[in-house]
N, CA, C and O atoms as a GROMACS GRO file, in nm:
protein
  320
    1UNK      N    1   3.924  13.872  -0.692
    1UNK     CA    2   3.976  13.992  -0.752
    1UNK      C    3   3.881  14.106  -0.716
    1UNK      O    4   3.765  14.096  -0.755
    2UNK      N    5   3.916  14.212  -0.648
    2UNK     CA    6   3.919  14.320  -0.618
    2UNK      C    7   3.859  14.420  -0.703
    2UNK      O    8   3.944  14.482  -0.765
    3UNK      N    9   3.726  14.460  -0.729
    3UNK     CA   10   3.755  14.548  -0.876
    3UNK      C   11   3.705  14.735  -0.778
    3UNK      O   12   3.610  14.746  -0.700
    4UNK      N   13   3.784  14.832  -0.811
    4UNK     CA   14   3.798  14.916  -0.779
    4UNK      C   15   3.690  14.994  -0.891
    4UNK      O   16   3.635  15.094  -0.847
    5UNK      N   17   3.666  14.963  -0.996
    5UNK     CA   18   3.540  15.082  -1.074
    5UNK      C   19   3.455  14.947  -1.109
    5UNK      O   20   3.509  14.840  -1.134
    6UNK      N   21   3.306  14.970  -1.106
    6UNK     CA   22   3.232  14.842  -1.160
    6UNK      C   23   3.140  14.865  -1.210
    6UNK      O   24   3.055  14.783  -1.246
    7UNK      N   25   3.136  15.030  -1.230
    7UNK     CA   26   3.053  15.082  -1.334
    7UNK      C   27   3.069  15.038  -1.506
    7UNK      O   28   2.982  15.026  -1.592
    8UNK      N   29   3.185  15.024  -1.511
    8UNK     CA   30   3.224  14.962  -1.677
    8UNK      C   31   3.222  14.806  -1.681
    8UNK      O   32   3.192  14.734  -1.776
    9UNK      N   33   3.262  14.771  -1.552
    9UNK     CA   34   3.238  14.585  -1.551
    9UNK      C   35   3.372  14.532  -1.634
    9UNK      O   36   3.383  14.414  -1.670
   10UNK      N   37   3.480  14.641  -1.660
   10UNK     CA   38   3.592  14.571  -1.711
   10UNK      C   39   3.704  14.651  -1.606
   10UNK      O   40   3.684  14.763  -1.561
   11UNK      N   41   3.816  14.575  -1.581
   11UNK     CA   42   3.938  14.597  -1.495
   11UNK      C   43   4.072  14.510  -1.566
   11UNK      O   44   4.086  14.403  -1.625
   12UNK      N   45   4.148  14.610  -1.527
   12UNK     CA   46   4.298  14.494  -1.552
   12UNK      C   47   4.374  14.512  -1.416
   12UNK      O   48   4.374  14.608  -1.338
   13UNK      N   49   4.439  14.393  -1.409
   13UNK     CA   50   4.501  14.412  -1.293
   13UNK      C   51   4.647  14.397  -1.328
   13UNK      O   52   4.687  14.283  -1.354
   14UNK      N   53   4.727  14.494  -1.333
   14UNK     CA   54   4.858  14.545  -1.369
   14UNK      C   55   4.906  14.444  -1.302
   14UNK      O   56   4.906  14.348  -1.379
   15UNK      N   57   4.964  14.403  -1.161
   15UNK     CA   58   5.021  14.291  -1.111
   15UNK      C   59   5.004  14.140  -1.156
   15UNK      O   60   5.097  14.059  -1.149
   16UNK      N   61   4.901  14.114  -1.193
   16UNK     CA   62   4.845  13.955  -1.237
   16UNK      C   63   4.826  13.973  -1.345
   16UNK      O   64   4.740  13.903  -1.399
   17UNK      N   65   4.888  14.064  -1.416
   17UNK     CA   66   4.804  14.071  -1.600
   17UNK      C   67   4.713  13.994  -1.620
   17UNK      O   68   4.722  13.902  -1.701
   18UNK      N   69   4.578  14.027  -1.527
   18UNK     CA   70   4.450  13.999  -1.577
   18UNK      C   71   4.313  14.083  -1.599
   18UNK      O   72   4.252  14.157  -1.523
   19UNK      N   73   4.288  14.045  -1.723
   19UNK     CA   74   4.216  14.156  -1.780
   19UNK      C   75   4.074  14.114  -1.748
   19UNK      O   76   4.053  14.034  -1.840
   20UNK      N   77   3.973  14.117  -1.682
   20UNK     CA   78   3.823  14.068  -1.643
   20UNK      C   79   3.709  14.185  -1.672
   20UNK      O   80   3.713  14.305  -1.644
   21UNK      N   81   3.598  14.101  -1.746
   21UNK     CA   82   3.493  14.146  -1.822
   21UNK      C   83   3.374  14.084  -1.704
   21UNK      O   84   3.361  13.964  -1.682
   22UNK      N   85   3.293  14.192  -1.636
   22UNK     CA   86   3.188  14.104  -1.548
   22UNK      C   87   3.099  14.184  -1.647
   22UNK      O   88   3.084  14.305  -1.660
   23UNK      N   89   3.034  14.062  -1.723
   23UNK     CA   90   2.894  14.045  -1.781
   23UNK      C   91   2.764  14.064  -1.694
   23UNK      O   92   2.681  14.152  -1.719
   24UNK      N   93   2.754  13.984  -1.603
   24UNK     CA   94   2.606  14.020  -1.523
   24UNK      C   95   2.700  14.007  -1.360
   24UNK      O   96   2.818  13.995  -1.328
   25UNK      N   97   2.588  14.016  -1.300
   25UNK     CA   98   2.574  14.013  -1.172
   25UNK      C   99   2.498  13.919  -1.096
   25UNK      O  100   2.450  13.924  -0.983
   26UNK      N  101   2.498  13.821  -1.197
   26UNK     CA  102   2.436  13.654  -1.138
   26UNK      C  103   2.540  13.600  -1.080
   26UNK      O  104   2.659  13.617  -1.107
   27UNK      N  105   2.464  13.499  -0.956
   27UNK     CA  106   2.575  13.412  -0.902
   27UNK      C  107   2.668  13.312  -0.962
   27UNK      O  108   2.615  13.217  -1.019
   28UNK      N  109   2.784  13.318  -0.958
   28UNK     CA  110   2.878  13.224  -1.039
   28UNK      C  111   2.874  13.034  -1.000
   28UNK      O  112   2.951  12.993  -0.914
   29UNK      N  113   2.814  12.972  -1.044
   29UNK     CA  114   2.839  12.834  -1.049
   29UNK      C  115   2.910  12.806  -1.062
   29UNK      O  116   2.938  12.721  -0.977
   30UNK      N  117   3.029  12.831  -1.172
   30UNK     CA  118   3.092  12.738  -1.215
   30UNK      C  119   3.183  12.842  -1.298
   30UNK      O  120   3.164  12.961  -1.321
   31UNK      N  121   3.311  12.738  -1.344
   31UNK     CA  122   3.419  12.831  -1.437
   31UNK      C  123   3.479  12.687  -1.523
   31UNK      O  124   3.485  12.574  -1.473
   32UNK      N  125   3.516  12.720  -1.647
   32UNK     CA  126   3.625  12.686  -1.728
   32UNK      C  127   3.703  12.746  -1.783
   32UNK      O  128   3.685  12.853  -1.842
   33UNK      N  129   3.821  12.677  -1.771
   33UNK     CA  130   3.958  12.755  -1.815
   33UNK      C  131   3.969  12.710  -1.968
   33UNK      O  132   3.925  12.596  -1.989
   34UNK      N  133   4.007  12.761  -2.052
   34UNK     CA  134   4.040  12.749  -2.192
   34UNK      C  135   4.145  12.820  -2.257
   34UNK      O  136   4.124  12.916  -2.332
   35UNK      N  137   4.315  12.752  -2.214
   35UNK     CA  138   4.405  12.826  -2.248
   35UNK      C  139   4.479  12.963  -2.159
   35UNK      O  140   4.562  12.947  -2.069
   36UNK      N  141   4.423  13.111  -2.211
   36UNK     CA  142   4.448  13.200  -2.038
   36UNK      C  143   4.315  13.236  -2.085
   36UNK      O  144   4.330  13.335  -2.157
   37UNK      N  145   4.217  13.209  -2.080
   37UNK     CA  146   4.092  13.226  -2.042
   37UNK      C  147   3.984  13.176  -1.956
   37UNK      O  148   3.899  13.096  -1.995
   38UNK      N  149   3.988  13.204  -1.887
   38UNK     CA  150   3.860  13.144  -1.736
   38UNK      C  151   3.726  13.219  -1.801
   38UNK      O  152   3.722  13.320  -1.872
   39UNK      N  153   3.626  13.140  -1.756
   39UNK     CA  154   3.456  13.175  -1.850
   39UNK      C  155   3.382  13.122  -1.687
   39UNK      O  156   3.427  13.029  -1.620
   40UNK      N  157   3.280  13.192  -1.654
   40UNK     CA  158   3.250  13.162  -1.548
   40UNK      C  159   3.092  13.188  -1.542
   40UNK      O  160   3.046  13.299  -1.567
   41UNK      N  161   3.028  13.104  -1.516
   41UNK     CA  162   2.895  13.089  -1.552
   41UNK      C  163   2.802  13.086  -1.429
   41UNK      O  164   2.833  13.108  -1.311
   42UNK      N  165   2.688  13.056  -1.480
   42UNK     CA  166   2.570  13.072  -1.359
   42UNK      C  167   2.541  12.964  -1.346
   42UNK      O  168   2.629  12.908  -1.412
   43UNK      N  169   2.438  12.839  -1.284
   43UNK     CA  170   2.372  12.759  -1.260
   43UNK      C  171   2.284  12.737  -1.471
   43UNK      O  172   2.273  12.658  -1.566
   44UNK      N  173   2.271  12.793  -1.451
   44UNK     CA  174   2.191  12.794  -1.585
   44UNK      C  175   2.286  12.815  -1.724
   44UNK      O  176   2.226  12.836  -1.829
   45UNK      N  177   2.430  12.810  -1.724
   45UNK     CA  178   2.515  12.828  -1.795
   45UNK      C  179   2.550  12.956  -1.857
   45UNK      O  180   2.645  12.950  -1.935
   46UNK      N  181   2.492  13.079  -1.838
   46UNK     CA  182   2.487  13.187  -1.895
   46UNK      C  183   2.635  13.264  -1.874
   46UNK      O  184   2.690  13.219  -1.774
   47UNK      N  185   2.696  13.344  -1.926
   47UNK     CA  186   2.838  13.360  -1.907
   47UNK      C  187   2.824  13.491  -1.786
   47UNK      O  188   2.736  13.577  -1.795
   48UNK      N  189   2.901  13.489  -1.701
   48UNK     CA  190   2.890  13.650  -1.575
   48UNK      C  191   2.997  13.656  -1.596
   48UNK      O  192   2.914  13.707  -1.672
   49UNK      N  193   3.141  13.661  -1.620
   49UNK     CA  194   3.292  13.684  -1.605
   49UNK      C  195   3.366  13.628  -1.682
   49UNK      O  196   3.363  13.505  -1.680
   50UNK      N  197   3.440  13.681  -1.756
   50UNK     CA  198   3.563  13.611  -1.824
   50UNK      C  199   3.694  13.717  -1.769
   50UNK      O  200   3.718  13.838  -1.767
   51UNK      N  201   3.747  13.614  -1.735
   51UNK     CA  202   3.922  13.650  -1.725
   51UNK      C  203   3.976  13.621  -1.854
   51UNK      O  204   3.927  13.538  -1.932
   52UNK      N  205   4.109  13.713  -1.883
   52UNK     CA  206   4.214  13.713  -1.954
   52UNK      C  207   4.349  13.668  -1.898
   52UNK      O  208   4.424  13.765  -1.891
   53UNK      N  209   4.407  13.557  -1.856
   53UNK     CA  210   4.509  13.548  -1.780
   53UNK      C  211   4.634  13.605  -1.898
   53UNK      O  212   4.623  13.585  -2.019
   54UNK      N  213   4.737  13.670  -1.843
   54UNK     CA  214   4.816  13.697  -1.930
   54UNK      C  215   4.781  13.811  -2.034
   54UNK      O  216   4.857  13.821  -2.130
   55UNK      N  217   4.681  13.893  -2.025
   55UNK     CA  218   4.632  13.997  -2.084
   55UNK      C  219   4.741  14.055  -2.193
   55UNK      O  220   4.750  14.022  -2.311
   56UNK      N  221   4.838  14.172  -2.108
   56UNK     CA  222   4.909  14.154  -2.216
   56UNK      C  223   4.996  14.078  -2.306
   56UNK      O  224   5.088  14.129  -2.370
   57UNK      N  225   4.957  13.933  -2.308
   57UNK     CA  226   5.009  13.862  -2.462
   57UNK      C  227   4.887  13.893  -2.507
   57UNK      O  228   4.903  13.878  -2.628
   58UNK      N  229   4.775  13.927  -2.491
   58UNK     CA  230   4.675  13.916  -2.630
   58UNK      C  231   4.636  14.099  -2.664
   58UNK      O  232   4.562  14.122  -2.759
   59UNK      N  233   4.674  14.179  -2.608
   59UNK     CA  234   4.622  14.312  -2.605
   59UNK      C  235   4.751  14.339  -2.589
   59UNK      O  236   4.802  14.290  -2.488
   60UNK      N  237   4.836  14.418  -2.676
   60UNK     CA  238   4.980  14.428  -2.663
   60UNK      C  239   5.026  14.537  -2.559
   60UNK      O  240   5.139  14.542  -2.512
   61UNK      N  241   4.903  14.640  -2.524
   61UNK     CA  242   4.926  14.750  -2.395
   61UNK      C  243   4.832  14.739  -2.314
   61UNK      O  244   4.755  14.834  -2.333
   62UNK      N  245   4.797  14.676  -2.235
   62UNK     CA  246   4.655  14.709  -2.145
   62UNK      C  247   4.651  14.814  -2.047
   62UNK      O  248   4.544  14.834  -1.990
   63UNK      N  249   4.790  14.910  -2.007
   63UNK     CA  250   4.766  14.970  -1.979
   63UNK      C  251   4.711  15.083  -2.055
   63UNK      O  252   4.654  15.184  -2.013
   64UNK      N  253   4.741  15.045  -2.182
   64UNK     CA  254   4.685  15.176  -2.244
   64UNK      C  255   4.591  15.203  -2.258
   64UNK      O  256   4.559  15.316  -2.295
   65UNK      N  257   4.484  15.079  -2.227
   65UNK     CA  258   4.334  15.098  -2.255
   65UNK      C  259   4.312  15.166  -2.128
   65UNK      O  260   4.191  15.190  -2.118
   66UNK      N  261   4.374  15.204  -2.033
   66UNK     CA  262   4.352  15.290  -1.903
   66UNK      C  263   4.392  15.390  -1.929
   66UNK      O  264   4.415  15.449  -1.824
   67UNK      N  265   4.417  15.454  -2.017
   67UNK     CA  266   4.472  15.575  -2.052
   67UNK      C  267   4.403  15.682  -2.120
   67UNK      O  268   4.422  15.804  -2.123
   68UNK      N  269   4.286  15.575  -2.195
   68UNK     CA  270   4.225  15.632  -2.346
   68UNK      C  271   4.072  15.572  -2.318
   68UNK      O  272   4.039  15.485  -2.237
   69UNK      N  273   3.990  15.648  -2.408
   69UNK     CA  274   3.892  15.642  -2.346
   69UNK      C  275   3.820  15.512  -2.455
   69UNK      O  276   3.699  15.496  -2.470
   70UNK      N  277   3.911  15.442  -2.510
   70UNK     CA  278   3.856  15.294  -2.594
   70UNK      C  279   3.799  15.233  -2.580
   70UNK      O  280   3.711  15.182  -2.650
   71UNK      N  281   3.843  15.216  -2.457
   71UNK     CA  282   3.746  15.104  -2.361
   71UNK      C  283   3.721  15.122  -2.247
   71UNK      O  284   3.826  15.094  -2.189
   72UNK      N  285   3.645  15.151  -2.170
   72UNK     CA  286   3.642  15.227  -2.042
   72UNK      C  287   3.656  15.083  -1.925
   72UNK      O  288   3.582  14.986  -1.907
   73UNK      N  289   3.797  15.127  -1.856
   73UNK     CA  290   3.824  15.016  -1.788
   73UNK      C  291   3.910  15.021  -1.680
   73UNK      O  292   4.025  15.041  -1.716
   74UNK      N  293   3.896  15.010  -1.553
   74UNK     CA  294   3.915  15.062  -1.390
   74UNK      C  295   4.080  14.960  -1.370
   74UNK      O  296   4.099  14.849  -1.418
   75UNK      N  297   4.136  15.007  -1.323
   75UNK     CA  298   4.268  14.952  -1.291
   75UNK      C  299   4.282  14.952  -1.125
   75UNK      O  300   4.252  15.035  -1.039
   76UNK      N  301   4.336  14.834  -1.122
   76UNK     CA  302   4.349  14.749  -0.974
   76UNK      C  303   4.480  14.805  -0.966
   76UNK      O  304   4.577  14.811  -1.041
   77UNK      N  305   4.450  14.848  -0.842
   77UNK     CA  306   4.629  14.938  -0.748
   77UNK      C  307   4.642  14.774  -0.674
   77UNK      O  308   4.553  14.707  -0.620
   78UNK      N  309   4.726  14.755  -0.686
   78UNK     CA  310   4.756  14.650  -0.556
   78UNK      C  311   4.831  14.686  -0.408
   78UNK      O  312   4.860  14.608  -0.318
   79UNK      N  313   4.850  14.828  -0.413
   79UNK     CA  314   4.898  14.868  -0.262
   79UNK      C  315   4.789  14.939  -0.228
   79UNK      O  316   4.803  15.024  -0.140
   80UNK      N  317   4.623  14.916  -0.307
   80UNK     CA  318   4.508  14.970  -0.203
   80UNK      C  319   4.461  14.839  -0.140
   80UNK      O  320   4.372  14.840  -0.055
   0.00000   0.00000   0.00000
C-alpha cells in the first residue's frame, strides 16, 4: 500500500476500504490478522502498522475523516 502523506502515518484507501495506522518505521517481521484487522510487528514484537480491512464497517464515514481536521489522514487516489 501506497501511502501518498506519511507525515500523519494514517491513510485510507477509498478503493480497498482500508484504513492503516504506521506506528514506527521499524522493519516489519511479521503480521496477524484478527478479524479485519492485520497488526504487523517487528522482530522484537513491537506493533509498526495496523490495517483496518473494511474500514468503513467500523468508522461509519472514513471519508469524512479526510474532510475534517479529526484526524489528520492522507487519502490514496488509486488513478495516481
Amino acid at each position: 500500500m501506497e501511502k501518498e502523506h506519511k507525515e500523519s502515518g494514517v491513510t485510507y484507501d477509498l478503493e480497498s476500504d482500508v484504513l492503516a495506522w504506521e506506528i514506527s518505521d521499524k522493519p516489519i517481521a511479521y503480521a496477524k490478522e484478527v478479524g479485519t484487522l492485520i497488526m504487523h510487528f517487528t522482530s522484537g514484537h513491537a506493533p509498526v502498522l495496523i490495517e483496518v480491512l473494511e474500514a468503513s464497517k467500523l468508522v461509519p464515514n472514513p471519508e469524512k475523516l479526510l474532510k475534517e481536521d479529526v484526524f489528520p489522514v492522507a487519502r490514496i487516489d488509486p488513478a495516481a
